[in-house]
C-alpha positions in Angstrom: -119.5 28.7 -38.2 -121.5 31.1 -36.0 -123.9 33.4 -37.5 -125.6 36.3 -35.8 -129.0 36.6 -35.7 -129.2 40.0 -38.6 -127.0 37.0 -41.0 -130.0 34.4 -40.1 -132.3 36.8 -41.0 -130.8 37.2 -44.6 -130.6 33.6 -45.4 -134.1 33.2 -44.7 -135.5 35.5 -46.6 -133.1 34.8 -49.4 -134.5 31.1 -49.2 -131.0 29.8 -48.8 -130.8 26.1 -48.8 -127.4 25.7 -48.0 -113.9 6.1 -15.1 -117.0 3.1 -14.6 -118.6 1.7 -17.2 -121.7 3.7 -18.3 -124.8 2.4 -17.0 -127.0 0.7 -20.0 -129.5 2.0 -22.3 -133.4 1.5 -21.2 -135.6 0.2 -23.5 -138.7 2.3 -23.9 -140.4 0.9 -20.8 -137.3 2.0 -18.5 -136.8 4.9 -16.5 -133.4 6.7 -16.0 -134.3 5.9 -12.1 -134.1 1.5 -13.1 -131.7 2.1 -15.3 -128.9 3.9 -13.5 -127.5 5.4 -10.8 -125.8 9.3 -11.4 -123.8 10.1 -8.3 -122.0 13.2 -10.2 -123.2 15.7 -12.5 -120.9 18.3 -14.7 -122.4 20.7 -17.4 -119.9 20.6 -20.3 -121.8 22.9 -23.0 -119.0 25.2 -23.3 -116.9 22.1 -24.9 -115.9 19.1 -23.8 -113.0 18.1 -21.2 -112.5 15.2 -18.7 -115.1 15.7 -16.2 -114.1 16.4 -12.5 -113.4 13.2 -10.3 -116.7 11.5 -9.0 -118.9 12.6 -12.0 -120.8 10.1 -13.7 -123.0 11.9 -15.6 -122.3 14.6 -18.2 -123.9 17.4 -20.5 -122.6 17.7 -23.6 -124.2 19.7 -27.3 -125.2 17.3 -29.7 -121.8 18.3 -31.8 -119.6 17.1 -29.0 -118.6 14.1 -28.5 -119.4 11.7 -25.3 -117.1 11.5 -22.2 -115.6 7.9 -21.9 -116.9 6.0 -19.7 -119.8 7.9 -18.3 -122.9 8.3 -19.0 -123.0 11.2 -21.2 -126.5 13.5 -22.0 -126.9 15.1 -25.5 -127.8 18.8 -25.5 -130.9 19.6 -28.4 -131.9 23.2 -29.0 -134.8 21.7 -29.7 -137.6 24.5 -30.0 -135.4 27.2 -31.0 -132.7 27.6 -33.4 -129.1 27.9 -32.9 -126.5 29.7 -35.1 -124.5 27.0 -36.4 -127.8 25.6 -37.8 -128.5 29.0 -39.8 -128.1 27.7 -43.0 -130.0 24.7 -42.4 -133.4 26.5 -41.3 -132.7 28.6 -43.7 -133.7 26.1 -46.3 -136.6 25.8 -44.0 -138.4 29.2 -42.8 -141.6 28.0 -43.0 -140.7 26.2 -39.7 -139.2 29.4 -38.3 -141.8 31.8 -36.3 -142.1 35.2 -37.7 -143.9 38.2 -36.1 -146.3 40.6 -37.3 -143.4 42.3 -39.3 -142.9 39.3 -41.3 -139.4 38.8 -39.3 -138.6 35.8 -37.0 -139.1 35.9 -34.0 -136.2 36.7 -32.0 -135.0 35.1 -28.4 -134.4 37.9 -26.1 -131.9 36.4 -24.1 -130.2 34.9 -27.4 -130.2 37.2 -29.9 -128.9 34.8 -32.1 -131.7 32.0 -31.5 -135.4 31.8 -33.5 -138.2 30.2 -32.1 -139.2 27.1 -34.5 -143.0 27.3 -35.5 -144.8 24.6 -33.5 -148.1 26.0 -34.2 -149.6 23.3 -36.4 -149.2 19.8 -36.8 -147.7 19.9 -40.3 -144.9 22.2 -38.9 -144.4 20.0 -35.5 -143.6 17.3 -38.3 -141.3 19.1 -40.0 -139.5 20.3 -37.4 -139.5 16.4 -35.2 -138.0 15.2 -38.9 -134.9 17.5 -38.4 -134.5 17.4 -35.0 -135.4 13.2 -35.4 -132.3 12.9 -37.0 -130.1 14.7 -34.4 -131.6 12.7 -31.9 -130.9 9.1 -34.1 -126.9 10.7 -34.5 -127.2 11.2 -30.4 -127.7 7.7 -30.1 -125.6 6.5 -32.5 -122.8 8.6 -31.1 -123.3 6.8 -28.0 -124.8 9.2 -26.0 -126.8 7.4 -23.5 -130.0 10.5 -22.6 -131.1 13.7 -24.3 -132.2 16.8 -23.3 -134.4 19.5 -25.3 -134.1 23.1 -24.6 -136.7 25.8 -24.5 -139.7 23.9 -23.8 -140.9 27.0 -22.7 -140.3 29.1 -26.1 -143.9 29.6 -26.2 -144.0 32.3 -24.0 -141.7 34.7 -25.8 -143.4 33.9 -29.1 -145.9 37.1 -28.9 -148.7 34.9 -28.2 -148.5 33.0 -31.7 -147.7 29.6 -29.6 -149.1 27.9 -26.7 -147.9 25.6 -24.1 -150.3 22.7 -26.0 -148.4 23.7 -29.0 -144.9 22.7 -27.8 -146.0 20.1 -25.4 -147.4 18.2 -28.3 -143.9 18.5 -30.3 -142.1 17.6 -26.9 -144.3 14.3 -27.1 -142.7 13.6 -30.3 -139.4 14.0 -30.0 -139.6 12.2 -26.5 -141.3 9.1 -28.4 -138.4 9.5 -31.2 -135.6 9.3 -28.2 -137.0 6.8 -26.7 -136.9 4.7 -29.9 -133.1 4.8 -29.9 -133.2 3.8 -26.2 -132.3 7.1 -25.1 -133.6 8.8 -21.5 -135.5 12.1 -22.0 -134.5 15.2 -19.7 -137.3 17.8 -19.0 -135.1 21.4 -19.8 -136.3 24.0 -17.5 -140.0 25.1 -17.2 -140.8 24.1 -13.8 -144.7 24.8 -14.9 -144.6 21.9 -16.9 -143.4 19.3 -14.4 -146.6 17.7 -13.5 -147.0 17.1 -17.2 -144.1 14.8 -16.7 -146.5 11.0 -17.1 -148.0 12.7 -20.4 -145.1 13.6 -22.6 -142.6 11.0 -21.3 -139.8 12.5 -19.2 -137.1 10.5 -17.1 -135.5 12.9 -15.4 -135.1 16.7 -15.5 -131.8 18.9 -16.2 -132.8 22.3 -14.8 -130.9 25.9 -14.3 -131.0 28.0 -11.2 -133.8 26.1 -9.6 -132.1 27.9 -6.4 -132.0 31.2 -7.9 -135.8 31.0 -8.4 -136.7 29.1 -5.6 -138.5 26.2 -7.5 -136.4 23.4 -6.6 -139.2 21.7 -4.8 -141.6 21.4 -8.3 -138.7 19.3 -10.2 -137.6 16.9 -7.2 -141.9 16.1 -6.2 -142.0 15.5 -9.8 -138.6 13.6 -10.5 -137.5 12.2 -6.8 -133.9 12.6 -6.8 -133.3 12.6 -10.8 -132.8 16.3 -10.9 -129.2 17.6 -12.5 -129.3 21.4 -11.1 -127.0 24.2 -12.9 -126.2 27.6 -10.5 -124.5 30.5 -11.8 -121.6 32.2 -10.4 -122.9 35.6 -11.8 -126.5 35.7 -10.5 -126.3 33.3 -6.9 -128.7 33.5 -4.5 -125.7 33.5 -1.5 -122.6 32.4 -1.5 -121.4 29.1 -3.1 -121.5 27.8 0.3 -124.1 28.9 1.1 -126.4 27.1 -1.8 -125.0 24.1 -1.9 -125.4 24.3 2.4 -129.6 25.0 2.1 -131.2 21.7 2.1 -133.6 22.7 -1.0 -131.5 22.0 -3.7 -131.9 18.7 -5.7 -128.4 16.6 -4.7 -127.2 16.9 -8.1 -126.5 20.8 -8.2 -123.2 22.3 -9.0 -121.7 25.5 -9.8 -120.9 26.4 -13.1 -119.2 29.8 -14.5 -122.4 31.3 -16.8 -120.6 30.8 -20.3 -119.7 27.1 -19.0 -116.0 27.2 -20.0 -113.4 24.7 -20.1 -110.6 24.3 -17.3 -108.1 26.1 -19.7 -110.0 29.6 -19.3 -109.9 31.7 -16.5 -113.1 32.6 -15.9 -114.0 28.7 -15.3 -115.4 27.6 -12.5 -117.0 24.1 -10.9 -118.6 23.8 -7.2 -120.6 20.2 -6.6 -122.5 20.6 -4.0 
């Protein structure tokens, strides 16, 4: 069930409690770079269908379920919250940022999304205990990497976070992934590349890198382990001409913004 972000709201101040055989896990010491090699990337967010021919890796949310045969990430909102999860942050707001007005703090871009309180240790833990056991049902679901979106929530949090804030949850979570022998994308937030050795990345899963011309931070800091989203609605050129300009990490496609599946009209997948 979706909930909006006013319905989120409510519950929290209610207090409501309510193709060829995939490459093999690396033990902690592993990188995705031993461990694999990915050839062809799709971004299945929008739902799950069988992946174009000559993809071998795939994005799917956490809820989905993996694409047979291939190596298969699993999507974590994992510093913000998403609105099938209302209910359970609900039963949780003291992990939920709130403003000056007492309210949480609202994701501009996602008006249904609240950042998650990483401001102290005691929160961090409460929030990597949650998220810990998506990331165990990831593994068990036979996803083979994870990635963890809005490392960069700090900086529409009004000042309340900080980048050491998050980085030291991202730590966390990384460590818990790594435990189930998962590999650990990087979402976004070129800034924080270079901080790649510290907190543990494999690889990086990044959108529009094209768009905002920072392609060239991800692949220094991740070779050619870069899985690179463009939009259809917001190119920087043609489709041709992206995937034609020699910047872009090899992995890039084309992806309609709401990523639909083939059945909708508006879908649409370029690999460049």
């Amino acid at each position: 069930m979706k909930y909006t972000a006013a319905a989120l709201l409510v519950l929290l101040l209610a207090g409501c409690t309510a193709a060829p055989s995939p490459s093999p896990k690396p033990t902690p010491e592993t990188t995705a770079r031993e461990a694999g090699v990915w050839t062809g990337f799709d971004y299945q967010l929008g739902g799950g269908y069988t992946p174009p021919e000559g993809v071998n890796v795939v994005a799917r949310d956490r809820t989905d379920t993996p694409a047979e045969g291939i190596d298969t990430i699993c999507y974590v909102n994992g510093f913000q919250t998403q609105g099938e999860d209302a209910e359970l942050w609900a039963g949780h707001p003291d992990l939920v940022l709130t403003g000056s007005d007492g309210e949480p703090v609202i994701d501009p871009n996602w008006p249904d999304e609240f950042l998650l309180d990483t401001s102290t240790a005691e929160k961090r833990s409460g929030i990597a205990e949650i998220l810990g056991a998506w990331i165990d049902g990831c593994a068990l679901d036979g996803f083979v990497a994870v990635e963890f979106d809005n490392l960069d929530s700090f900086t529409r949090s009004e000042g309340a976070l900080t980048q050491d804030d998050n980085v030291a949850l991202a730590e966390v979570l990384v460590s818990r992934a790594h435990e189930n022998f998962l590999r650990v994308g990087q979402k976004n937030s070129a800034e924080l590349s270079f901080l790649a050795p510290q907190i543990g990345f494999d690889f990086a899963v990044t959108e529009e890198c094209h768009r905002w011309d920072e392609c060239g931070v991800y692949t220094e800091a991740y070779g050619d382990l870069v899985l690179n989203i463009e939009y259809t609605d917001d190119l920087r050129g043609t489709p041709e001409e992206v995937c034609a300009d020699e910047s872009i990490p090899a992995l890039t496609i084309i992806r309609d913004r709401d990523l639909t599946t083939p059945d909708s009209p508006d879908y649409f997948f370029e690999a460049c």
